[in-house]
C-alpha positions in Angstrom: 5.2 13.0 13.1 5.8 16.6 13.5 8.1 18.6 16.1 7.2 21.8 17.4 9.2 24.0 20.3 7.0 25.8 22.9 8.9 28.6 24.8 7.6 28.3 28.2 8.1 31.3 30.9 8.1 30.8 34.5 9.7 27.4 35.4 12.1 27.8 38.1 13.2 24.5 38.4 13.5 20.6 38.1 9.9 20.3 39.7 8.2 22.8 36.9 10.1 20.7 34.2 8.9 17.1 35.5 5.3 19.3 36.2 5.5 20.4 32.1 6.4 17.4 31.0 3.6 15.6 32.7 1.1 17.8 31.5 2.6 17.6 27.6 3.0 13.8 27.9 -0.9 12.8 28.9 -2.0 14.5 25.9 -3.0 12.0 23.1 -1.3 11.9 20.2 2.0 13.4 21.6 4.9 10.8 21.0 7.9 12.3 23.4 8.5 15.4 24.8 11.7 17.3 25.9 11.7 20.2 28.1 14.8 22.6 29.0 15.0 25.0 31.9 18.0 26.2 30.3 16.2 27.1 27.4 13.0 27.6 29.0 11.4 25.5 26.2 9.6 21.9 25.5 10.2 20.3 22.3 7.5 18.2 21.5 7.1 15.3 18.9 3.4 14.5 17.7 0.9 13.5 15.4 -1.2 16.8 14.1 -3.8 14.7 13.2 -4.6 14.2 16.7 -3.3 17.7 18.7 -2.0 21.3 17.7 0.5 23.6 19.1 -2.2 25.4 20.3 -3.8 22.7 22.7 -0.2 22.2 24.0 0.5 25.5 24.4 -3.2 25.5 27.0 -2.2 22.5 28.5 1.2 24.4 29.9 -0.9 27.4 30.8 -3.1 25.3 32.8 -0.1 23.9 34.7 0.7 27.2 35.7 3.2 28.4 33.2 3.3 31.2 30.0 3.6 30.0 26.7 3.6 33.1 24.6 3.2 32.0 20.6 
C-alpha cells in the first residue's frame, strides 16, 4: 500500500467532506481515505497497482472541488 495527501480547495463543510470521501472511496483499489476540512486535504491509502494520484485527484475535480498537484 502507498499513502498520498491530496490538497483539495473549495470544501466548505461537513457535506463537501462526506461528498470527497464518497467519491475517493468508490474508486478501486483505494483502501481508506481520510479527509480534513481543517487541512483542506484527503489522505488516501491505496494500491498503485490499481490507481494513481492523478485519477484521484479527477475524481475530486469531478465532485466539484480543486485539487491543484
Amino acid at each position: 500500500m502507498s499513502e498520498v495527501t491530496i490538497k483539495i480547495e473549495g470544501m466548505h463543510c461537513g457535506g463537501c467532506v462526506r461528498n470527497v470521501t464518497k467519491a475517493l472511496e468508490t474508486l478501486p483499489g483505494v483502501a481508506s481515505v481520510e479527509v480534513s476540512l481543517d487541512e483542506a486535504c484527503a489522505v488516501v491509502q491505496y494500491d498503485p497497482a490499481s490507481i494513481d494520484a492523478a485519477a484521484m485527484r479527477q475524481v475530486v475535480e469531478e465532485a466539484g472541488f480543486d485539487a491543484p498537484q
